[in-house]
Every structure is written in C-alpha cells, then in structure tokens.
C-alpha positions as CSV (number, residue, x, y, z in Angstrom):
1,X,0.8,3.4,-83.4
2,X,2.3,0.8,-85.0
3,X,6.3,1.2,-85.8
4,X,6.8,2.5,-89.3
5,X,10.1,1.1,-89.3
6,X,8.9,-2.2,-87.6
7,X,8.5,-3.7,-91.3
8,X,9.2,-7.8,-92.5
9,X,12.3,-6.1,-94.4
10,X,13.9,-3.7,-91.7
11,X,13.6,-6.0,-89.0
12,X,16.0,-8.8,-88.5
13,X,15.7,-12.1,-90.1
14,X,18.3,-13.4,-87.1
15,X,19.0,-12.6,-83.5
16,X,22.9,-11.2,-84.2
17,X,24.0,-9.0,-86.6
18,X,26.4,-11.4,-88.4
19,X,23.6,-14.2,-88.7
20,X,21.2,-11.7,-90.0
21,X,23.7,-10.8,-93.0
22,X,24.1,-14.5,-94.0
23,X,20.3,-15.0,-94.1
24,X,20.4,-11.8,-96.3
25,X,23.2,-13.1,-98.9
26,X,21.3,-16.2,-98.8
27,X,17.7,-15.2,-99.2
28,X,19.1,-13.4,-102.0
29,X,20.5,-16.1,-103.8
30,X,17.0,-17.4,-104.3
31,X,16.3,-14.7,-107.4
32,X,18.9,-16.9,-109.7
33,X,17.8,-20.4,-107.9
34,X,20.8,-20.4,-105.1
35,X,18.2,-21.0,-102.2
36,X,14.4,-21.9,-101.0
37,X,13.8,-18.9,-98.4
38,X,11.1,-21.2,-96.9
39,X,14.2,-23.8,-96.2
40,X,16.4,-21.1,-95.3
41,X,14.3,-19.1,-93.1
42,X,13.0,-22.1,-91.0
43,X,16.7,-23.4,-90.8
44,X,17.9,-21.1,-89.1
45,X,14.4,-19.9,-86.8
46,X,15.7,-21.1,-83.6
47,X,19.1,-20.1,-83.4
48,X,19.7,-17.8,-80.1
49,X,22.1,-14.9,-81.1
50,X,25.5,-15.9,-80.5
51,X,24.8,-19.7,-80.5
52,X,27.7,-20.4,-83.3
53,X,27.8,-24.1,-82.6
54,X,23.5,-23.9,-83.6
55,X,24.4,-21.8,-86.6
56,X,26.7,-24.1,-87.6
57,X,24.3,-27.0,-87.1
58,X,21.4,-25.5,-89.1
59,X,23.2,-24.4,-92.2
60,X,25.3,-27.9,-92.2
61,X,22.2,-29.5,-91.3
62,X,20.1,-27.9,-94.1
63,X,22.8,-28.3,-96.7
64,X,23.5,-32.1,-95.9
65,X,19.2,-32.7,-96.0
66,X,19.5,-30.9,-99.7
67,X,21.9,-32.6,-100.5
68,X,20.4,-36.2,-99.8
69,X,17.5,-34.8,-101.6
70,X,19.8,-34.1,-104.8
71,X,21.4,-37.4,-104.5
72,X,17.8,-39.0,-104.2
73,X,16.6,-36.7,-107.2
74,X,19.5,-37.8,-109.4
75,X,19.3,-42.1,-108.4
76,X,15.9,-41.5,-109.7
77,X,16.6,-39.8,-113.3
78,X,15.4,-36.4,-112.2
79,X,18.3,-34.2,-113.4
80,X,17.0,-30.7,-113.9
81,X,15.5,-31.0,-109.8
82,X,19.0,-32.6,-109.0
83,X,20.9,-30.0,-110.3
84,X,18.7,-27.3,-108.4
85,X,19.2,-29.2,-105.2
86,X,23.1,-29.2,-105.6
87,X,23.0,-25.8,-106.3
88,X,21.7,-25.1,-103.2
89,X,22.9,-27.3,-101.2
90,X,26.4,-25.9,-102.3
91,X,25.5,-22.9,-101.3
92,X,24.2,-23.7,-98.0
93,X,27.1,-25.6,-97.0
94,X,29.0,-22.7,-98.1
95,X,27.5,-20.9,-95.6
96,X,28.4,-24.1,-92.8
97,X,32.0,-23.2,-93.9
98,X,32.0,-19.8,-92.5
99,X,30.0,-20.1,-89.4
100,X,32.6,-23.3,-88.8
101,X,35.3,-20.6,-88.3
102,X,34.0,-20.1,-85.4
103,X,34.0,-23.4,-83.9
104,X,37.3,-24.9,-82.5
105,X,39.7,-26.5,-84.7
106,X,40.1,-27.1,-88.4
107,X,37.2,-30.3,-88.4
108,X,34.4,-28.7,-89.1
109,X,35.6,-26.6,-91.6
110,X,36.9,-29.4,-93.4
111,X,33.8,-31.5,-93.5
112,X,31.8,-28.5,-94.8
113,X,33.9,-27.8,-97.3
114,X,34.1,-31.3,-98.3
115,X,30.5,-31.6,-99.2
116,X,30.2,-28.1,-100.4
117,X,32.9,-29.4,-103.3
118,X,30.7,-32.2,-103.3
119,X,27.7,-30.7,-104.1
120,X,29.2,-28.1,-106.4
121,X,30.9,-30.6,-108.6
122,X,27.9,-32.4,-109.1
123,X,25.7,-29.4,-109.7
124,X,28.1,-28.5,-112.5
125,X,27.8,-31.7,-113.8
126,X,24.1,-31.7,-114.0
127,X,23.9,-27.8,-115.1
128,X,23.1,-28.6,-118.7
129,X,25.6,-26.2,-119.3
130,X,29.4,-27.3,-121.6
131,X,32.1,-26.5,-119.2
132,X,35.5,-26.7,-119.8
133,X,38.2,-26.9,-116.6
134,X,41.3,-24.5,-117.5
135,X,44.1,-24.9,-115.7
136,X,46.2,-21.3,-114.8
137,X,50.3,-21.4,-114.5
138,X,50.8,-20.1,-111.4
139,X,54.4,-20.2,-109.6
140,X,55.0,-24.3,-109.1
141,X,51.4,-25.1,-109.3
142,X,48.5,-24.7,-111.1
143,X,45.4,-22.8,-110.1
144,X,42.2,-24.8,-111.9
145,X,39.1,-22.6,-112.8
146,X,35.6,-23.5,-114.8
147,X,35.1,-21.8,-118.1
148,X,30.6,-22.0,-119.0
149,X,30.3,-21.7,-122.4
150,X,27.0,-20.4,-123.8
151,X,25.1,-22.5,-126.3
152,X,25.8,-19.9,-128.7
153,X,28.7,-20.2,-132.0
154,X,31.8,-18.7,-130.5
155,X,34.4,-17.7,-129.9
156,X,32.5,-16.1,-126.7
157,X,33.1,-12.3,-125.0
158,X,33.8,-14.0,-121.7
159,X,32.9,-12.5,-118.0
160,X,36.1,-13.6,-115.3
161,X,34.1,-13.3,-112.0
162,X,36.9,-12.9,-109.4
163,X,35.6,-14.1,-105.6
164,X,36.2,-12.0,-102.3
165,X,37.7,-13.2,-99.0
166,X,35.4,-16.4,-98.3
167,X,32.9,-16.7,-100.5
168,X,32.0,-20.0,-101.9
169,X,31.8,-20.2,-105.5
170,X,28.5,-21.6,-106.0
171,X,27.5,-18.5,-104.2
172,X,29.2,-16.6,-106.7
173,X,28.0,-18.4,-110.0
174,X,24.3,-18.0,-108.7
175,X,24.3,-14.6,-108.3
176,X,26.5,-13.1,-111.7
177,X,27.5,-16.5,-113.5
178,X,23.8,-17.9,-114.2
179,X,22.3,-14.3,-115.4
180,X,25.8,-13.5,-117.5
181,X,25.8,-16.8,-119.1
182,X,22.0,-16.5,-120.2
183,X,23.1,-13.3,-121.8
184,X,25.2,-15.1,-124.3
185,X,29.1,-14.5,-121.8
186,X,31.0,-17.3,-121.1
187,X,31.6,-17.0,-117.4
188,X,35.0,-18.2,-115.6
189,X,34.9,-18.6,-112.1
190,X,38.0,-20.1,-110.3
191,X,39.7,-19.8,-106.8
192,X,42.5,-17.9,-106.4
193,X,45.1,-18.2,-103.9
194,X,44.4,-18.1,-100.1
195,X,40.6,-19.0,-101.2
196,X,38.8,-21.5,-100.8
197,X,40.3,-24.6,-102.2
198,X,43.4,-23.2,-103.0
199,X,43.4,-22.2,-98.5
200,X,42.1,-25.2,-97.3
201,X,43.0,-28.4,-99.6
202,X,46.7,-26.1,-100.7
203,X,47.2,-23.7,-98.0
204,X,48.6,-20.9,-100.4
205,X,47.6,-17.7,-99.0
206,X,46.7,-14.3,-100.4
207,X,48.7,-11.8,-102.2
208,X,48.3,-8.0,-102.2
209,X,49.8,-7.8,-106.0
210,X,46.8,-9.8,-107.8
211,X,47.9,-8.3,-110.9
212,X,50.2,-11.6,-110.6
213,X,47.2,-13.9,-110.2
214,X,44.7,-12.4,-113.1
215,X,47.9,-11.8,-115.7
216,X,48.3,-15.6,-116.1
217,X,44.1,-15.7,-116.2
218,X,44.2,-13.8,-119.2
219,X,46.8,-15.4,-120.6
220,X,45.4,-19.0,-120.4
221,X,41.5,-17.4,-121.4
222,X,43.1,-15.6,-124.4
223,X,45.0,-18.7,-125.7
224,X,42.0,-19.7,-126.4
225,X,40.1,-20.2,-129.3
226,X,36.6,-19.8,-127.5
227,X,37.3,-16.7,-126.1
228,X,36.8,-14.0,-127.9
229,X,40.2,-12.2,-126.5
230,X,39.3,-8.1,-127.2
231,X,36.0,-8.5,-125.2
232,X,37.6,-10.4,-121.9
233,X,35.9,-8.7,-118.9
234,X,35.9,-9.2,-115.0
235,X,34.2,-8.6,-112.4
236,X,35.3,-8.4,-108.5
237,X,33.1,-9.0,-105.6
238,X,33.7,-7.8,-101.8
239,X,37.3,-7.6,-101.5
240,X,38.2,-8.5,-104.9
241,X,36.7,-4.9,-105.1
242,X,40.7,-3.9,-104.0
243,X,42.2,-6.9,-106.0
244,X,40.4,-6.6,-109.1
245,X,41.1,-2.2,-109.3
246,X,44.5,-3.3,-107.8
247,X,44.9,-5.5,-111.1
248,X,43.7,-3.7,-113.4
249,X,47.1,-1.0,-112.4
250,X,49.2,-3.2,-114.4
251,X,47.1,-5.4,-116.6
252,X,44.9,-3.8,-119.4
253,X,44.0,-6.6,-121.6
254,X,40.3,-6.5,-120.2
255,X,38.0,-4.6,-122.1
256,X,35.7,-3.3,-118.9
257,X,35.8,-4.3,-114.9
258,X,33.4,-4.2,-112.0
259,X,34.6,-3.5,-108.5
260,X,31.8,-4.0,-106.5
261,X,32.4,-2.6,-103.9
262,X,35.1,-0.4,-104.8
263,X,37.6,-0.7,-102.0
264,X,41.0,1.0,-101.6
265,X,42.2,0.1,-98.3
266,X,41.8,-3.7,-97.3
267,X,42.9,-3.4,-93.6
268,X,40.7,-0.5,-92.6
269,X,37.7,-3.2,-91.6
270,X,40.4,-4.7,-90.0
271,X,41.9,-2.1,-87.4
272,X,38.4,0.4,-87.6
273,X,38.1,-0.2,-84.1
274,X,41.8,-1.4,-82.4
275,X,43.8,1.3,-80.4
276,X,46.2,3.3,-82.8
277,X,48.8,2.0,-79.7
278,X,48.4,-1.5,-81.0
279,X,48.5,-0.6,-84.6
280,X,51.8,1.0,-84.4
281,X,53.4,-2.0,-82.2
282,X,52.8,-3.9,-85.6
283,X,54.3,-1.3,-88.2
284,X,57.1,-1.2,-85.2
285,X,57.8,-4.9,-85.7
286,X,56.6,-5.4,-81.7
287,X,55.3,-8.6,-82.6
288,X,55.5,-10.5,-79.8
289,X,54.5,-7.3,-77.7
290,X,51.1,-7.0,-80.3
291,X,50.9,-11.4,-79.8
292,X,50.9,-11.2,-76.2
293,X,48.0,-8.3,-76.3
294,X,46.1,-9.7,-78.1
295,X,46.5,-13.3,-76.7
296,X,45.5,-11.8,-73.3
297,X,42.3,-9.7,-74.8
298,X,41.4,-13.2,-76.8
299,X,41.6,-15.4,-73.5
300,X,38.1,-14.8,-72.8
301,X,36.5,-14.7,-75.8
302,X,37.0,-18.0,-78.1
303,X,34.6,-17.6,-80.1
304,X,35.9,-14.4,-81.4
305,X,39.4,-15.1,-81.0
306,X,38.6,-18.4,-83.3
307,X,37.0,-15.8,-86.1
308,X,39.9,-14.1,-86.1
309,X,42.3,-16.9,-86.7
310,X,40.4,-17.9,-89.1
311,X,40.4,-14.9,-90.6
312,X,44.1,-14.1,-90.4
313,X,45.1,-17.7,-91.9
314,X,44.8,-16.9,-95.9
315,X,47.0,-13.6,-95.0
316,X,49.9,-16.0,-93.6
317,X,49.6,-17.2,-89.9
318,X,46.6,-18.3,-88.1
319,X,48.8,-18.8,-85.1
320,X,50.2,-15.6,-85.1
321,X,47.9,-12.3,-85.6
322,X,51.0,-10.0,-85.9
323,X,51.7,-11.6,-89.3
324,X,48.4,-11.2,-90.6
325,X,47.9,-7.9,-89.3
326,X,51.3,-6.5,-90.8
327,X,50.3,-8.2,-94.0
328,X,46.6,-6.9,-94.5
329,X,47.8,-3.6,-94.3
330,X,49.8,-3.9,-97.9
331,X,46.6,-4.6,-99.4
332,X,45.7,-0.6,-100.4
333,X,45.7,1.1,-103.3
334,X,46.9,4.9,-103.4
335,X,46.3,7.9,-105.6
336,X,48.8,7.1,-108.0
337,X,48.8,3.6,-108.6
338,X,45.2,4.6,-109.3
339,X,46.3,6.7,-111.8
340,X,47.6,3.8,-114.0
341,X,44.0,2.2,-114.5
342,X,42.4,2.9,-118.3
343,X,40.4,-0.1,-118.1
344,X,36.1,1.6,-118.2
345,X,35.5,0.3,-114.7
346,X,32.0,0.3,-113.1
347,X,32.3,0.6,-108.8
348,X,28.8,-0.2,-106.6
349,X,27.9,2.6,-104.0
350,X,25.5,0.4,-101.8
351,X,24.1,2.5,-98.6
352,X,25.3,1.2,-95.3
353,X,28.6,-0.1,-96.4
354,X,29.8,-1.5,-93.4
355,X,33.0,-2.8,-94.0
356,X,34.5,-0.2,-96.2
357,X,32.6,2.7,-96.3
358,X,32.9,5.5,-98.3
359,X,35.7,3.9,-100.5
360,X,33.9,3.5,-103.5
361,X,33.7,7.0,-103.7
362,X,37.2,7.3,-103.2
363,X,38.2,5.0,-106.8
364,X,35.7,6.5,-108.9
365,X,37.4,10.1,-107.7
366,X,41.3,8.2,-108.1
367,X,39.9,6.9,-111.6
368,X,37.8,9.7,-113.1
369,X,37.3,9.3,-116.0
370,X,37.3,6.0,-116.5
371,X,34.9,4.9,-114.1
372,X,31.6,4.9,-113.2
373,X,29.5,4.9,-110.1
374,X,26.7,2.9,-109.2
375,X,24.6,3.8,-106.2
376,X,22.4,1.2,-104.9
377,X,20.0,3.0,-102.6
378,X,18.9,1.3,-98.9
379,X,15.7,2.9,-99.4
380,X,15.1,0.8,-102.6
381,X,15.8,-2.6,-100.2
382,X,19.4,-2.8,-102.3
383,X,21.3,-1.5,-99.4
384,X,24.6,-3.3,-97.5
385,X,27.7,-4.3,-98.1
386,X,27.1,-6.6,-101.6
387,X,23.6,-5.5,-102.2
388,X,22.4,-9.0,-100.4
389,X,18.9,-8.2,-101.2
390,X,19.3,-6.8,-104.4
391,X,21.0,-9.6,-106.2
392,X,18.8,-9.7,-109.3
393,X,19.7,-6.2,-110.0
394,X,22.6,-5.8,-109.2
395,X,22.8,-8.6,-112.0
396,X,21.1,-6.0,-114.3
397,X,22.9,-2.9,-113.5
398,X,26.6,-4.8,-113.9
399,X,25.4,-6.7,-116.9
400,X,23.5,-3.6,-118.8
401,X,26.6,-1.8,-118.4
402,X,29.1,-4.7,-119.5
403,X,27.1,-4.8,-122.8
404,X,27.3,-1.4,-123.3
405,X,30.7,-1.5,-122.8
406,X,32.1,-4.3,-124.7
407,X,29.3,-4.8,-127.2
C-alpha cells in the first residue's frame, strides 16, 4: 500500500532539515517571480545532508550563473528578462549568505553578500518601478532604506516591511513588496541595525528597544510629501514578529501592523534545548564558566559551533557566546508592555511553528482587542514557520486585511 503521507509535498525537498526549509522559502519565492523551482530544485539535487560546504557551492553557484545570465540579458537590451534574472539571482545568493555561516571565517560570507548587493541594486534599477533612497537619522549614522512608489497620483498609504534576523531583502520585496506595490502602497524596505548591510559592511548590532529604530522611520516617511502620513503601515516578518509588536509599545503613528509570526520571547529558540544549569551561569554573570562550556561542547562540532557565532554576532560578540546569550534574552515582550499597543495588529498562526511556537497566541491574548489572528493551516500546504509555501497567500490574507484597515 502505498504511503499516504509519502506525497511530492510532505516529503523532503533536501536530505537535512535546515536545507529542506531553504528550498521551501525559496520555492516559494517563485509565486511573485523570486525563483525558477526547476533552477532551484536541480541546484541543490545532490547535496548529501550535512554537506554545508556543497550547500554553499550550489546556491552561490546558481546565483553567480543567474547572475551572468542577467548581465548577459541586460548587454543585450533585454531589460524586463534582466531584471527577472537579478531578482533572482539576489535571492539565491541571499540564500549562499546563510549557508556561508557555516563555513569558516568571514570570506565567504563577504563574497556572497557582495554580489547579492550586486544583483539587488541592479534589479532595482531595472524594476520599472520610481524608487526613491531615504536616508533615516539614526544615532551618528544614517540607516538608508528604498521607498517604491506606485505609478499612481500620490501622496501614497505606504507599507514599511520590517526584515527578521537574516533575511535578504530581495527575499523580502518578492514576497510582500511586489504584490503590496501592485495594489497601489508604496512599499519601504530597508535594513536595520545588526542586519544585513548595516552587520556586515557597518557592524552595528541589534537592539531589543526597536521602537528606537522604526520612530525615526516614521519620522523621515512622514516628512514626506509622497506619503500619505495617517495611512503609514508595517509589517514584521520572523523575528521582527517581536520587534515590530515590541514597537508598536511606544510608537502609534502607524495606522495597522502585521507581526507575522507573532513572537514574544526572542531567546526561547535560543535556549529550548540548553540545560537550565547553563542558562543560569549567564543570568549569574559566570561568563567565562558558560565560555568555557560551551567552547568545550563546540570543539567537536565546527560546523555548528560556526552557525552559532554567526548567529550570536549581530547580538554583540561572535567571539564570545556569553554576550550574545545574555543579550538575546532582553528581546521579550511581557503582559504589560503589551498592554500599551492600540495600533489594529494582524499576528500569523502558521501550524508547525518551530521556532516559537505557540507565541502568537500568546500576543493576540496580551493584545485583545486590538488584534487579530490568522491561522494558516499545514493541512492547506501553508504550514511552518513563515508560511514558506504559502507565500502568495499569505500576500492576500496580510494585504486584504491592510485595506480593510487603512482604506
């Protein structure tokens, strides 16, 4: 009898876990034109699980072959298939950033990202789109973000989509900034600190108060006179699904917010499965006690102990895990700070969270009645942390609800 379960969607598209959720995100990129799941899917056919340094090869090896293609395209007068190919290119050399994390030393990162940028500042050149670059005030530098304008008269309600962790933000325009800006938003996408290009080209790192980051957003976007100020909305993927609700405590200028997911407690993906023993040497101050344990728990794995210095840099100290891990567990939200949010806020339920599960839940109950719940059922394929198959609607649920919301 054949395996009910055993179906082209439920089984793996990748040998390990982690590879299998990239070619997910990826696959579902293709809905808004991100990525070719042909090019994708044969990319990556061969790799063996755990075989970082061939992950790494076939998404940096697909994205530089796109790329050529692009350039090629573009020599030749070809700009709409240009800008397609730098789309996705930039997207698949987003995805050779983070698998280089896992690789020794900062050199592969650094190339990656280097033609990722490449290929997204062409692409957004070619887009056929205006584009404005805005510069934010923030302490003694400047962050710099993209503002899409829609062809239509403005000014323009205007969508902020706020990034997660390590997302690349090609990734991010393909799946909300393309279908928002066909609706008739403005989209800004930008990278805040300890992301991206703000990490690796300024080395600021995170911040748990990103009230401070999105207050000067607002200000620059309202000043304005393309922005239609009362209809200012954001949206906040993975864990901008704590920063954005975390934001939104102290800065209600935005007419409606997505958190998707809704997530109230950064570090609990972080120390889910570490002894409560080594948890406490950290809230003790025991850091070179914690150092030493991990160092010693590390020295045989250096693929995983490269992850998580990677990981740990944009929260302060790659060389040092007790700083990141003292610092990652400020990034919660409780009850009462909660309490503070008016702003109509939309949270995504997807089944099989698995990196904070069961914590969007938790906001929509701190936020009642201000929020609402979206559940995005595994049984309709929209499952998983993101929704990485369901990208299309997820689009449509978010975007339905914005217009209700701000008109």
């Amino acid at each position: 009898m054949t395996d009910p379960l055993a179906t082209p969607f439920r089984a793996p598209f990748a040998a390990d876990d982690g590879f299998d959720f990239d070619v997910r995100l990826a696959l579902g990129h293709s809905v808004h034109g991100g990525a070719e799941p042909g090019e994708v899917l044969a990319a990556v056919a061969d790799v063996a699980a755990g075989d970082h340094i061939a992950w790494h090869a076939a998404w940096l090896g697909l994205g530089e072959r796109v790329l050529a293609e692009a350039d090629a395209a573009d020599a030749a007068g070809h700009r709409a298939t240009a800008a397609s190919r730098m789309l996705r290119a930039a997207n698949y050399l987003g995805f050779a950033v983070s698998a280089a994390a896992a690789l020794d030393g900062d050199a592969a990162v650094k190339t990656a990202f280097r033609l990722h940028r490449r290929a997204w500042t062409a692409f957004v050149g070619l887009c056929g789109h205006a584009v404005e670059e805005v510069a934010i005030p923030y302490d003694e530098a400047a962050l710099t973000g993209l503002l899409f304008l829609p062809r239509n008269e403005g000014p323009h309600r205007t969508l902020v989509l706020n990034n997660g962790s390590d997302e690349a933000v090609s990734r991010l325009w393909t799946d909300l900034g393309r279908p928002a800006l066909a609706r008739g938003w403005a989209v800004f996408v930008y990278d805040g600190p300890g992301q991206q290009s703000q990490l690796f080209e300024h080395d600021v790192p995170f911040r748990p108060d990103w009230e401070a980051v999105l207050t000067p957003v607002v200000d620059a976007l309202c000043a304005r006179p393309d922005v239609d100020a009362p209809r200012l909305a954001v949206w906040g993927v993975s864990q901008s699904g704590y920063w954005v609700p975390r934001a939104l405590t102290a800065e209600h200028r935005f007419a409606a917010a997505v958190a998707d997911p809704g997530v109230v407690d950064v570090s609990a993906s972080w120390v889910r499965r570490m002894p409560d023993e080594l948890i406490d040497l950290v809230r003790a101050g025991e850091d070179e006690t914690f150092d030493r344990i991990m160092d010693d728990e590390l020295s045989g794995d250096p693929t995983t102990a490269a992850i998580l210095r990677f990981r740990a840099r944009p929260y302060g100290s790659a060389a040092r895990l007790s700083v990141a891990y003292r610092a990652v567990l400020d990034y919660r939200l409780t009850p009462q700070q909660a309490a503070a949010i008016d702003t109509p806020l939309l949270i995504t339920d997807p089944d099989g969270e698995q990196f904070w599960p069961g914590q969007s839940t938790t906001l929509a109950e701190w936020t009642h009645p201000h929020s609402t719940l979206a559940h995005f059922p595994a049984a309709e394929g929209a499952g998983r942390h993101c929704q990485p198959m369901a990208r299309a609607r997820t689009a449509e649920v978010g975007l339905d609800w914005l217009d209700d919301v701000v008109g």
